[in-house]
LUMMAR-244662 format. One record per residue (C-alpha): y, x, z negated; residue number from 1. Coordinates in pm, 1 decimal, m for minus. Example, Ala and Ser with C-alpha at 12.3 -4.5 7.8 and 13.67 -1.06 7.14 Angstrom:
2
{r {m450.0, 1230.0, m780.0}, 1}
{r {m106.0, 1367.0, m714.0}, 2}
***
This chain:
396
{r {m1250.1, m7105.0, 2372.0}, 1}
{r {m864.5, m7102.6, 2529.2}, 2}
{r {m767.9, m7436.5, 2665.6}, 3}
{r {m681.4, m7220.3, 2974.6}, 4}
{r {m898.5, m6950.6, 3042.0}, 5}
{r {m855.0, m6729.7, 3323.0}, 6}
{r {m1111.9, m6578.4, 3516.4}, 7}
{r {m1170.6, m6245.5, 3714.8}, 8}
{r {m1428.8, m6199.7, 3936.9}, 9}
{r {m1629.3, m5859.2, 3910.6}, 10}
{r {m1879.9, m5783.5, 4277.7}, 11}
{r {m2100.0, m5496.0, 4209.3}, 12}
{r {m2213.1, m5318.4, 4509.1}, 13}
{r {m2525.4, m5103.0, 4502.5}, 14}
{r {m2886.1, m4969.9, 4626.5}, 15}
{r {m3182.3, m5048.1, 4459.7}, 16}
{r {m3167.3, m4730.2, 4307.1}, 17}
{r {m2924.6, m4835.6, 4014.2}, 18}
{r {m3079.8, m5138.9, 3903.5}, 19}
{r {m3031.4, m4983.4, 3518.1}, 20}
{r {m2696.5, m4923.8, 3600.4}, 21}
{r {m2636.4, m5286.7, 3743.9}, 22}
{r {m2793.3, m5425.3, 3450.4}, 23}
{r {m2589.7, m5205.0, 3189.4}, 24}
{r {m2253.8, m5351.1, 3367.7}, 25}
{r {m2378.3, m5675.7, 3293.9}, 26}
{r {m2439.3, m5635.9, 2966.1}, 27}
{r {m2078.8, m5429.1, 2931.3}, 28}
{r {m1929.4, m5746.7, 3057.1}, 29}
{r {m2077.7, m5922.9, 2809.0}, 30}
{r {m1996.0, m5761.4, 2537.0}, 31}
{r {m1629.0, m5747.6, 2614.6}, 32}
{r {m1610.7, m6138.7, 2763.7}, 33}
{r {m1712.9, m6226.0, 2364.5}, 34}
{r {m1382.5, m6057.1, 2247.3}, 35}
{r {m1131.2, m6176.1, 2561.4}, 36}
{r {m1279.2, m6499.1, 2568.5}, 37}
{r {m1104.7, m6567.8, 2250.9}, 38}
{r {m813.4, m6357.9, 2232.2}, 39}
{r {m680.0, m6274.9, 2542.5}, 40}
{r {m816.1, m6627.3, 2730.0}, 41}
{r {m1014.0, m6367.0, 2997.4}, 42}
{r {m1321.0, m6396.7, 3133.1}, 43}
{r {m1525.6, m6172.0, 3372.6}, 44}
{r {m1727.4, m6331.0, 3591.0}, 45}
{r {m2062.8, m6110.6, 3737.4}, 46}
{r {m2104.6, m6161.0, 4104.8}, 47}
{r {m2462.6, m5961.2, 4152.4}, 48}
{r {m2610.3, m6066.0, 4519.2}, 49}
{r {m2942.1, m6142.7, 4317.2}, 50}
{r {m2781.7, m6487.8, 4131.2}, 51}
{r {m2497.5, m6562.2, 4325.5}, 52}
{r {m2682.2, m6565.7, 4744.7}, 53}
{r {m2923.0, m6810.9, 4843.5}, 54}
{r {m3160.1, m6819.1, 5090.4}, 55}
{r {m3030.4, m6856.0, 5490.3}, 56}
{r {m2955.6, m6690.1, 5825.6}, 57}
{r {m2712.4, m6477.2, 5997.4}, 58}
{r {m2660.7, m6169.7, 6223.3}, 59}
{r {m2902.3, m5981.6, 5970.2}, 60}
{r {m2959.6, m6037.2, 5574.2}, 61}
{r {m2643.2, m5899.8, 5485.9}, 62}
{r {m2442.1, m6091.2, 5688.1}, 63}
{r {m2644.3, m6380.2, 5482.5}, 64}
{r {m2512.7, m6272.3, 5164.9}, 65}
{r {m2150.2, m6147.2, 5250.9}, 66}
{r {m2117.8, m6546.8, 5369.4}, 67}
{r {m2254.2, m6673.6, 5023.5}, 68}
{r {m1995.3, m6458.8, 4804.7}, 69}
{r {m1632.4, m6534.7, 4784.8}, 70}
{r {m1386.5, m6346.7, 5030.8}, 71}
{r {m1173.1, m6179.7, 4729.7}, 72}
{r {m1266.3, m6027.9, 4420.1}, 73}
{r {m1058.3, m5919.1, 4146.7}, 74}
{r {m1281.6, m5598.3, 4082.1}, 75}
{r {m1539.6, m5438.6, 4250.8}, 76}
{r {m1767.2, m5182.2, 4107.5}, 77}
{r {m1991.8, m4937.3, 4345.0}, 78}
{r {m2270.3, m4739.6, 4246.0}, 79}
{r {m2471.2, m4496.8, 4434.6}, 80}
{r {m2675.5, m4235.9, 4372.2}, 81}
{r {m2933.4, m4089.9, 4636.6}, 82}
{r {m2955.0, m4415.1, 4860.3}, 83}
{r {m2702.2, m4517.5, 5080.6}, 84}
{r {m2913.5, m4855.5, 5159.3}, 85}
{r {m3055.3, m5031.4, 5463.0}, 86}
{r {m2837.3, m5024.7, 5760.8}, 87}
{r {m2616.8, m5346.1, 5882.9}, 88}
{r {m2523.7, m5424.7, 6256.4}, 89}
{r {m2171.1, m5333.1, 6099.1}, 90}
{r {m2199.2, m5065.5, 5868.3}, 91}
{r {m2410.3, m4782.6, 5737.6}, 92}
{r {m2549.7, m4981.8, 5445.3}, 93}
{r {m2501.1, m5351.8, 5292.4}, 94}
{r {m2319.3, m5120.4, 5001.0}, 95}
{r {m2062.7, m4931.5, 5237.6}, 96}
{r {m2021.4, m5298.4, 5427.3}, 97}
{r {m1949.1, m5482.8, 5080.7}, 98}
{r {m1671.3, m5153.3, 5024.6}, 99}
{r {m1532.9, m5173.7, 5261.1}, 100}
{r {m1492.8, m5574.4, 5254.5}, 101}
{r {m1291.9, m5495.4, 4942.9}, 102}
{r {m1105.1, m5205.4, 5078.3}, 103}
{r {m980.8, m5417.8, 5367.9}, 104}
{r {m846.6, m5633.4, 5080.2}, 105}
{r {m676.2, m5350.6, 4829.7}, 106}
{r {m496.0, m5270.5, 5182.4}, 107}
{r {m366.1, m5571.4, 5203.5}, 108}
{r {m268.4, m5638.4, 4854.8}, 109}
{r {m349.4, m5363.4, 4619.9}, 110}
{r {m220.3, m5518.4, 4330.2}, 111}
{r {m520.5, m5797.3, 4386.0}, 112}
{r {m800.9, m5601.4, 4331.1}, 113}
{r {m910.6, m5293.7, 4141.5}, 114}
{r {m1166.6, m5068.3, 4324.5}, 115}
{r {m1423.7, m4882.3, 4048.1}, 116}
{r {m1664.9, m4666.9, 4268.7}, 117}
{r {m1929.9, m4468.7, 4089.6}, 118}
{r {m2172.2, m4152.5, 4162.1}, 119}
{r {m2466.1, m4101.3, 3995.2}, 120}
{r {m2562.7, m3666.2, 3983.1}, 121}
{r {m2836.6, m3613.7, 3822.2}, 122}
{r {m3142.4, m3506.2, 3949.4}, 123}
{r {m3400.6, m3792.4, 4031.5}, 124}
{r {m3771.6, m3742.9, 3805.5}, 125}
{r {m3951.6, m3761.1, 4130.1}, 126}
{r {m3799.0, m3541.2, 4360.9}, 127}
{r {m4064.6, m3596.5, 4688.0}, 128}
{r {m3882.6, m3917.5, 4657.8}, 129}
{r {m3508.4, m3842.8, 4783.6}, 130}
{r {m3425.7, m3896.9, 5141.4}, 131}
{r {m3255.5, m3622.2, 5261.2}, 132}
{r {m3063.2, m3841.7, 5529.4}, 133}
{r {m2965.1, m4065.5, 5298.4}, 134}
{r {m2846.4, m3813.4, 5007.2}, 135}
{r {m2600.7, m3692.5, 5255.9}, 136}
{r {m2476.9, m3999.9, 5379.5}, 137}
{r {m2373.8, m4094.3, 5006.0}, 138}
{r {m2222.3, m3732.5, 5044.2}, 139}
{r {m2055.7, m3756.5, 5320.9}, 140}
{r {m1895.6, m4127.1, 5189.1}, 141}
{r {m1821.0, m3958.8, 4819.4}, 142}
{r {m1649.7, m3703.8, 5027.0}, 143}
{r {m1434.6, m3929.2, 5234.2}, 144}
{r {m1241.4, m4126.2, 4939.7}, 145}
{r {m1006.0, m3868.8, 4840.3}, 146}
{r {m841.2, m3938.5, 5178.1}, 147}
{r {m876.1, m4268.7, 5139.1}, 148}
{r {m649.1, m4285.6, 4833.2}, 149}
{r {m965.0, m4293.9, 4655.9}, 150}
{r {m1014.0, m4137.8, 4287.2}, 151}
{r {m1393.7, m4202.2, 4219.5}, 152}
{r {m1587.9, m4131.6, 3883.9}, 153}
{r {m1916.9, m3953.4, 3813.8}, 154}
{r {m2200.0, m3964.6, 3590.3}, 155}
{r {m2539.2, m3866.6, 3474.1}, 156}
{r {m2685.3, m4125.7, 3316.8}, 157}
{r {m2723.2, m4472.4, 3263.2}, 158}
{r {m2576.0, m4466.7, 2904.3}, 159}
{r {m2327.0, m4253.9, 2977.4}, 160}
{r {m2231.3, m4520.0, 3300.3}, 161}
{r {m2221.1, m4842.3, 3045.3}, 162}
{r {m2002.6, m4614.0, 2815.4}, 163}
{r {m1763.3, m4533.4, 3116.4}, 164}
{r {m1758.4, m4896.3, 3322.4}, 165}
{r {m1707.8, m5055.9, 2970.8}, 166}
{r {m1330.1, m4876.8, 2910.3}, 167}
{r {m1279.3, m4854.7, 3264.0}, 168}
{r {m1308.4, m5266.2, 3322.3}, 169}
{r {m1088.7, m5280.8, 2992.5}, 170}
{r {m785.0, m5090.0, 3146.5}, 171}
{r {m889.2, m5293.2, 3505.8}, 172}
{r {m807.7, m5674.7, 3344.1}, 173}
{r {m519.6, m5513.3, 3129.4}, 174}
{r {m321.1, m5423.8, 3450.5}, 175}
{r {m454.9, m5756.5, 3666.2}, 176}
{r {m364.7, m5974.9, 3357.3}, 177}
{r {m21.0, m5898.7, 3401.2}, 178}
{r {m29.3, m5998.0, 3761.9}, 179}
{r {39.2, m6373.0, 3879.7}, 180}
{r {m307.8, m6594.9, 3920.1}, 181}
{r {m453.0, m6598.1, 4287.4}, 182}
{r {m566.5, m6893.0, 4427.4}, 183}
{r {m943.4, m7023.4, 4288.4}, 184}
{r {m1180.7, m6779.5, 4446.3}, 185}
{r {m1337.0, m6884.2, 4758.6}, 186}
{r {m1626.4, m6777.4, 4975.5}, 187}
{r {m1629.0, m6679.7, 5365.6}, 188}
{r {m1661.4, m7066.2, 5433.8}, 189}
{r {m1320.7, m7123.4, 5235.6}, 190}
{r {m1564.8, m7330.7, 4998.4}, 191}
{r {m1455.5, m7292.4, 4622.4}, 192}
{r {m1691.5, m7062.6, 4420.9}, 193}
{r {m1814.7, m7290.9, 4099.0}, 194}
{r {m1820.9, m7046.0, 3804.0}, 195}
{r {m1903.6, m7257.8, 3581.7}, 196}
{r {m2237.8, m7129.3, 3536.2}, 197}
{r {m2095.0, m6791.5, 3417.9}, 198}
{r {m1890.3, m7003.3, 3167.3}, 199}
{r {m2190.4, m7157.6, 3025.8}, 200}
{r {m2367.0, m6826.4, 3036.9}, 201}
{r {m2067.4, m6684.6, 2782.9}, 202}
{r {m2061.9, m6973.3, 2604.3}, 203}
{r {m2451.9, m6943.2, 2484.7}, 204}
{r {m2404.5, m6563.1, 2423.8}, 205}
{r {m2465.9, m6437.1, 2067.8}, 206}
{r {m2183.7, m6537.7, 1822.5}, 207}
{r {m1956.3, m6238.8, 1756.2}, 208}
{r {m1934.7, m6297.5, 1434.0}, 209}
{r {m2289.1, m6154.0, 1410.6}, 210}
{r {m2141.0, m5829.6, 1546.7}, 211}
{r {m2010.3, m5527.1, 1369.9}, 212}
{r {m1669.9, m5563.7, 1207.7}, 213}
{r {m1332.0, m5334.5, 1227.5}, 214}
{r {m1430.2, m5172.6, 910.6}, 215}
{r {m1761.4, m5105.2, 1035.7}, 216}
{r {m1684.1, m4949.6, 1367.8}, 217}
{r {m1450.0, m4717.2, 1212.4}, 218}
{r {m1653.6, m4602.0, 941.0}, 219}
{r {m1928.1, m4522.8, 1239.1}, 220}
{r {m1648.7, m4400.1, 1469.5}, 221}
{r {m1528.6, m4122.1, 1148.5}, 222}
{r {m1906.6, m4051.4, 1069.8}, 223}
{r {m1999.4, m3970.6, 1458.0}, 224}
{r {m1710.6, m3749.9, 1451.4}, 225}
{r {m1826.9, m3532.7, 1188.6}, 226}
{r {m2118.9, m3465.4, 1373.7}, 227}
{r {m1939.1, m3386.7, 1697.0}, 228}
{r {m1699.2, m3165.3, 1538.1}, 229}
{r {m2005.9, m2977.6, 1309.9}, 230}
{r {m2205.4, m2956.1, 1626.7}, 231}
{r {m1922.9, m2827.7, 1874.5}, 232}
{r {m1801.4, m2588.0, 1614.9}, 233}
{r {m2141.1, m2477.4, 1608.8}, 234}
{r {m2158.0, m2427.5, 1924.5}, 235}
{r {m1852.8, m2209.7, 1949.3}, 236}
{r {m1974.0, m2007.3, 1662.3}, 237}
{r {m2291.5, m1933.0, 1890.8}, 238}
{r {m2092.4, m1878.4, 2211.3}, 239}
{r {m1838.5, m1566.1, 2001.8}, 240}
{r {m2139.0, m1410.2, 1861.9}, 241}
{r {m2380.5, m1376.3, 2160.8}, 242}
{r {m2072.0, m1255.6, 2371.5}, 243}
{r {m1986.9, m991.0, 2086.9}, 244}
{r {m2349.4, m855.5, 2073.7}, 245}
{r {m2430.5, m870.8, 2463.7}, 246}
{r {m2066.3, m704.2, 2463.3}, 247}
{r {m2241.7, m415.8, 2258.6}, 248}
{r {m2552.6, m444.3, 2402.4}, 249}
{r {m2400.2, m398.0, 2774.4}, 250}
{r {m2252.6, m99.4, 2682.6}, 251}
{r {m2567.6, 50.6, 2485.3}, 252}
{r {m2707.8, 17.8, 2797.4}, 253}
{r {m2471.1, 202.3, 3005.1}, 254}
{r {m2489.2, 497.5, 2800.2}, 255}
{r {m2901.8, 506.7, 2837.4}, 256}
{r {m3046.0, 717.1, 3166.5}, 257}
{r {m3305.3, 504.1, 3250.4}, 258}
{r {m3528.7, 690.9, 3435.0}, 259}
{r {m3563.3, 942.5, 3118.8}, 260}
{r {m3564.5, 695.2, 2831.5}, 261}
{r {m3719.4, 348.0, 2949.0}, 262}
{r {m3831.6, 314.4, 2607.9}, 263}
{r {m3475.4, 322.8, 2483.9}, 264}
{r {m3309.4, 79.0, 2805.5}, 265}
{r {m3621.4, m177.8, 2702.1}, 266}
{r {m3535.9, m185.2, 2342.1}, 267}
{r {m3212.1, m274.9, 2476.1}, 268}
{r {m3271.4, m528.3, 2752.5}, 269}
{r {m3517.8, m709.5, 2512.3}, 270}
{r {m3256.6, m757.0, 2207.1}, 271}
{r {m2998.7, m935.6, 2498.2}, 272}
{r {m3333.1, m1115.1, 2627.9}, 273}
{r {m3390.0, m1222.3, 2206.2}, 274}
{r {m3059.2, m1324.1, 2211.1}, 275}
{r {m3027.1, m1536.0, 2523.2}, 276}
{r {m3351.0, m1782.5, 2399.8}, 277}
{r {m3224.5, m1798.5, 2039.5}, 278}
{r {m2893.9, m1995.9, 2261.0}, 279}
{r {m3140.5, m2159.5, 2467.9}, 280}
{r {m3320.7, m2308.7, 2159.6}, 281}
{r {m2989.7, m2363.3, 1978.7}, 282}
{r {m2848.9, m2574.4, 2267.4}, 283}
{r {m3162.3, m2733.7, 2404.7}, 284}
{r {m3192.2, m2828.8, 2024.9}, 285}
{r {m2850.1, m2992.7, 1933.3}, 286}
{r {m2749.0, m3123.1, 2268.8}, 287}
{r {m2918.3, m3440.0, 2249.4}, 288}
{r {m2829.9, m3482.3, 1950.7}, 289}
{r {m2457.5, m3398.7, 2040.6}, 290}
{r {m2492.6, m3694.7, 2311.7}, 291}
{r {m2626.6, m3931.9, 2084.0}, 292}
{r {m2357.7, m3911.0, 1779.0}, 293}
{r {m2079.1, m3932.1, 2042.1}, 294}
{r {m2232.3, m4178.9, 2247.1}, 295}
{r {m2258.5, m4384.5, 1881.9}, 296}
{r {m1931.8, m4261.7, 1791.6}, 297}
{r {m1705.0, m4320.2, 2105.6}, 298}
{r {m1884.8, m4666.3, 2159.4}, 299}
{r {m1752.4, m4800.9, 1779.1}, 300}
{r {m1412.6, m4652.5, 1846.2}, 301}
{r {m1348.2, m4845.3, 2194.5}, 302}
{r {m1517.9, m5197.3, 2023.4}, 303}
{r {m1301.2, m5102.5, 1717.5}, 304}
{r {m1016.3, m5115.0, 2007.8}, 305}
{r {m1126.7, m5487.5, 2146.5}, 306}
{r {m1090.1, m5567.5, 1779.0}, 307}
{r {m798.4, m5433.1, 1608.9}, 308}
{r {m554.7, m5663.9, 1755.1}, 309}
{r {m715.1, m5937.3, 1537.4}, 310}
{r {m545.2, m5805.7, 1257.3}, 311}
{r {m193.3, m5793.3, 1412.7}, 312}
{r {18.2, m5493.5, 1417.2}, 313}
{r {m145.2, m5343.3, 1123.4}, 314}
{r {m477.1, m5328.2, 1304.2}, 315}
{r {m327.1, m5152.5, 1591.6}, 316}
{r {m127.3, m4920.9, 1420.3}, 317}
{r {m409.3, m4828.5, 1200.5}, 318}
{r {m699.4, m4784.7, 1453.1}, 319}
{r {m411.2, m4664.6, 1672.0}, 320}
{r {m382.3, m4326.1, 1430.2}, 321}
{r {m746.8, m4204.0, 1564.5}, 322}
{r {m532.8, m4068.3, 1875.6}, 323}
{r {m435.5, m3753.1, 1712.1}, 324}
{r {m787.3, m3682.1, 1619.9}, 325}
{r {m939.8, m3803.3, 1928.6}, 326}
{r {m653.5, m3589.1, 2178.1}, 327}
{r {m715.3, m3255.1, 1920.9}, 328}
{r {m1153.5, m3263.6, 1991.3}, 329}
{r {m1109.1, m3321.5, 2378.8}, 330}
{r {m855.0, m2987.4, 2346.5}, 331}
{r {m1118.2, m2856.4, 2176.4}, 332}
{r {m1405.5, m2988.2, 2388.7}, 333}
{r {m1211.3, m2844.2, 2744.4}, 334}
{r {m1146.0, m2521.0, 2554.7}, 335}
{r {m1514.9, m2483.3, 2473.4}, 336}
{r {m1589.5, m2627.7, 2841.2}, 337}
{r {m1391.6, m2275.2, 3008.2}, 338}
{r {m1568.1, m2067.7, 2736.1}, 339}
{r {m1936.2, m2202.0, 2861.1}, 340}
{r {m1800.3, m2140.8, 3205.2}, 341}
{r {m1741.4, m1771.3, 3160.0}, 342}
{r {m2041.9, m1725.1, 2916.1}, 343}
{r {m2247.5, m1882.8, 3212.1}, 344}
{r {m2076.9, m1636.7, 3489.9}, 345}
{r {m2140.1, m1354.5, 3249.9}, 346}
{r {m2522.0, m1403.6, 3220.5}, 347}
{r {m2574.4, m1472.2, 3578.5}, 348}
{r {m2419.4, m1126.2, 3667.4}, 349}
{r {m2635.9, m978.9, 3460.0}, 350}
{r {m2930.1, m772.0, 3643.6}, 351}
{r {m3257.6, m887.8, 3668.5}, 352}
{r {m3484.1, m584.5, 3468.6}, 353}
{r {m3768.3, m750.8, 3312.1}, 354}
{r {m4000.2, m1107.5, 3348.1}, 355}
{r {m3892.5, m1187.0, 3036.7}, 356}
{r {m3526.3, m1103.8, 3040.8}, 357}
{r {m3511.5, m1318.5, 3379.2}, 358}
{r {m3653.3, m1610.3, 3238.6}, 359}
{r {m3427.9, m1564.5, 2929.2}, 360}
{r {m3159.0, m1515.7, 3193.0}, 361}
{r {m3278.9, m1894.7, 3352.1}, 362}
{r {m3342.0, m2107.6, 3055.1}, 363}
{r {m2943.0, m1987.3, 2916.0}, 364}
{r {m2795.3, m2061.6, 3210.2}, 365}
{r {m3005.8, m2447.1, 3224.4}, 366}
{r {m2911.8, m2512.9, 2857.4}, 367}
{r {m2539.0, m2418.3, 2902.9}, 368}
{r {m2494.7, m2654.6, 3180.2}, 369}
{r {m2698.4, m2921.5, 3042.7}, 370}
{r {m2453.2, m2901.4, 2772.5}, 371}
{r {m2120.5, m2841.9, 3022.8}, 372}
{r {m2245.5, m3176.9, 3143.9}, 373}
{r {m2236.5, m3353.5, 2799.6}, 374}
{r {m1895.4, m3234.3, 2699.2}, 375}
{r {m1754.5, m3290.4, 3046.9}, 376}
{r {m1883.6, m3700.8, 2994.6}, 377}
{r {m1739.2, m3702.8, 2663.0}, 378}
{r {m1415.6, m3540.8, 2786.4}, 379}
{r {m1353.3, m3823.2, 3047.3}, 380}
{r {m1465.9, m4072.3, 2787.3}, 381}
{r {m1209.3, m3910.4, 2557.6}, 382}
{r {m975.0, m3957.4, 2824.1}, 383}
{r {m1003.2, m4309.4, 2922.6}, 384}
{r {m1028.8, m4404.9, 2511.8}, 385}
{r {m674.2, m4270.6, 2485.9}, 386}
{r {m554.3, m4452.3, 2780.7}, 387}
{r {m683.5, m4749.2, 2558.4}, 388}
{r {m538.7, m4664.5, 2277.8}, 389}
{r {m153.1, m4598.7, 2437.9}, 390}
{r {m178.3, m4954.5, 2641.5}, 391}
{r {m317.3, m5139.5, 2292.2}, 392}
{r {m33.6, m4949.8, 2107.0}, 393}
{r {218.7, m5018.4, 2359.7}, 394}
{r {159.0, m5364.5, 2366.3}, 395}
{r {151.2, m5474.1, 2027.2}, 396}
***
């Protein structure tokens, strides 16, 4: 460990609702405090309400725990999804009081704290269980950053939010590194918050040497690719053909008088219907497995990142030469995004004839924006990885 080792504190702000999400950031942290520790002399310290409040008494329970954590934070990370939380005598929710806590702050110094707000959109398994009133007040909130200054981030899963918070806390301590050291944090009592704990926490955390190495990561990070690449090109392939045939089959069916030759405007409607679940099967089929190669893939790449500087300039410039490769798939990832888009608009403006050509009609549309939603995560991902990649290259 550094002789001198500096530390930024991360708050995460929630409902109960994201307790997988709260745990992933923890483990994000982690698994990026084994790489700064030694090399950078960085440390991110977890402040979760659940190790960091004891019991007491205040206004209400809140007020309990906004008295046991420190004043400032470096970063604070919110995540909602369909709860807003319990109401405060201050605020809508202990979340929207702890935001706001740290808004107050970026307001009055924004280069002392970074402000990483999350929103979870996918749709909840048990549905008889979302609170109307409280959807819309994380609505109404989501909608109110923008004039804020606020640039938030979405999400649909879990995996897809450790994947995300992991390269978004990386850029986070790269820009607060370079600014001068507050004071020792403090809590509402002006006491000085011990983190020693979280320093022996890190310091009994598996040894990275035990962990993938540089060659490693980037022999998974080229392998994932392939399978990205094979499976988007695929995809495209299937997108050109079913808009050439329901191109022909459209007009087939304009030159057909329906009310004399049914039999013919059937024939027809059920070769577009035929055609509609083979691209429901195709992408219900290889979109999982889509999200699983790049989740694999993109992970390696951004710990191949952490790494590379271990081997000097060499490392950097040589991990540093995925950017070309990584910047041409996310062109061809948004290309394929505008495609689905009109493919999509195309198949929903088509007329509802049969039973079977409507359900056709529904299960297309599902699996094309199951998979919009995949290649719009991996886009962002792509996004942020580059960001990486031009701040590690820059700096070396």
């Amino acid at each position: 460990m550094p002789r001198s080792l500096r530390v930024f504190d991360v708050f995460v702000a929630s409902p109960a609702d994201v307790s997988e999400e709260r745990d992933y950031l923890e483990e994000a942290i982690r698994e990026l405090n084994q790489t700064w520790q030694r090399r950078l002399g960085v440390l991110l310290n977890l402040i979760r309400w659940e190790t960091s409040v004891y019991p007491g008494f205040g206004e209400d329970a809140q007020d309990v725990v906004s008295k046991a954590l420190p004043k400032k934070v470096d970063i604070f990370v919110g995540i909602l999804w369909t709860r807003i939380g319990t109401p405060t005598k201050r605020a809508q929710s202990g979340t929207l009081e702890e935001f706001e806590t740290a808004y107050a702050q970026w307001q009055e110094d924004p280069d002392s704290i970074r402000l990483l707000v999350y929103f979870k959109k996918s749709v909840p398994d048990a549905l008889d269980k979302i609170d109307p009133e409280q959807l819309s007040k994380v609505r109404n909130f989501e909608k109110s950053l923008p004039a804020r200054g606020g640039l938030s981030w979405v999400f649909d899963t879990a995996e897809e939010f450790r994947a995300s918070v992991r390269k978004h806390l990386s850029l986070a301590v790269q820009d607060l590194a370079g600014k001068p050291e507050r004071e020792p944090p403090t809590d509402s009592l002006g006491r000085v918050v011990d983190v020693s704990a979280a320093l022996e926490r890190e310091g009994e955390a598996e040894d990275p040497d035990d962990h993938e190495g540089l060659f490693e990561l980037v022999d998974n990070w080229g392998e994932g690719m392939e399978v990205v690449v094979a499976i988007t090109g695929k995809f495209t392939g299937t997108f050109e053909r079913l808009t050439n045939s329901m191109g022909r089959g459209t007009e087939e069916l304009k030159g057909i008088d329906v009310k004399t030759d049914r039999t013919a405007a059937k024939r027809v409607v059920n070769s577009i219907a035929d055609r509609l679940e083979f691209l429901a099967e195709v992408l219900s089929t290889d979109t999982p497995v889509l999200e699983e190669a790049f989740r694999e893939s993109i992970g390696s790449l951004d710990k191949a990142i952490q790494i590379a500087p271990d081997f000097g300039k060499e490392g950097v410039d040589s991990i540093y030469e995925s950017r070309t490769g990584l910047a041409s798939l996310k062109a061809a990832i948004d290309g394929s995004m505008d495609t689905m888009e009109s493919m999509k608009k195309t198949i929903v403006g088509l007329p509802r004839v049969t039973t079977r050509f409507n359900r056709a009609k529904r299960n297309a549309v599902s699996s094309i924006e199951n998979l919009f939603r995949t290649l719009r995560s991996a886009s962002m991902q792509i996004g942020s990885s580059l960001e990486l990649l031009e701040r590690l290259h820059g700096g070396s």
